[in-house]
N, C-alpha and C positions, 0 to 999 in steps of 0.2 A: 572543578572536577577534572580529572584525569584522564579518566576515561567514562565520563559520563553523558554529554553533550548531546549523542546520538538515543541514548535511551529516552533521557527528557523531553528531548524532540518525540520520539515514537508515542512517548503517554500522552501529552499535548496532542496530538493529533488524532489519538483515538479516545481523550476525551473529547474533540471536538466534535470524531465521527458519531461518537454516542451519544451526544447531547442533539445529535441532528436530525438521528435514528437510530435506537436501542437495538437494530439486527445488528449494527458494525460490533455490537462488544464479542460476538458469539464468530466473528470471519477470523478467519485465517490470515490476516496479512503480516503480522512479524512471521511467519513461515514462509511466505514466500519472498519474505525481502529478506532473512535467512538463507533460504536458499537460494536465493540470486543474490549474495553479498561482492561478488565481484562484478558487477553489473552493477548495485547501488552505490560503490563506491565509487566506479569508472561516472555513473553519473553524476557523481555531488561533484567530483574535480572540474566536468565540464562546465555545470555550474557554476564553480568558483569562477574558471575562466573567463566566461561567459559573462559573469556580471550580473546575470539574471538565475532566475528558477524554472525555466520553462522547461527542460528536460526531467528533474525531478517531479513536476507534476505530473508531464506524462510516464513516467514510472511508476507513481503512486495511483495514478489511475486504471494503468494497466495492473497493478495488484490489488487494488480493489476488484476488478473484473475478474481476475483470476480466480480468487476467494470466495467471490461472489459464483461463480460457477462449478467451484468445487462444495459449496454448499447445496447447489440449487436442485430441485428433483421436480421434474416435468409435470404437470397434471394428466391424468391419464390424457390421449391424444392430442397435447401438447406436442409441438415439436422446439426445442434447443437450437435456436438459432446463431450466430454470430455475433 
């Protein structure tokens, strides 16, 4: 593929999240790796450089968090923490 590479990677990974836990099908995370697309890309080059993935996953963990908190709604006297 041409330009395919990064989507196969995306569905791979949220079947993974699915099969881990059926909430990941319903989060938002291609929207916010969407909308930080110059950030995910500035990430994968470190990556590449790097030799490793350790920057990608803390990106992908921080957009799970992200998703994960734009879903979330407090129970009554619940407080949203950090």
């Amino acid at each position: 593929f041409s330009n395919g590479n990064g989507r196969l990677g995306h569905l791979w990974q949220t079947l993974i999240l699915i099969r881990w836990h059926p909430l990941f099908a319903f989060l938002p995370v291609e929207t916010f790796i969407r909308d930080r697309q110059a950030d995910y890309y500035r990430v994968l080059g470190n990556c590449d450089r790097a030799g490793n993935s350790t920057d990608f996953i803390d990106f992908l963990l921080d957009a799970l968090r992200s998703a994960l908190r734009d879903v979330a709604t407090p129970l009554p006297g619940e407080q949203v923490g950090e």
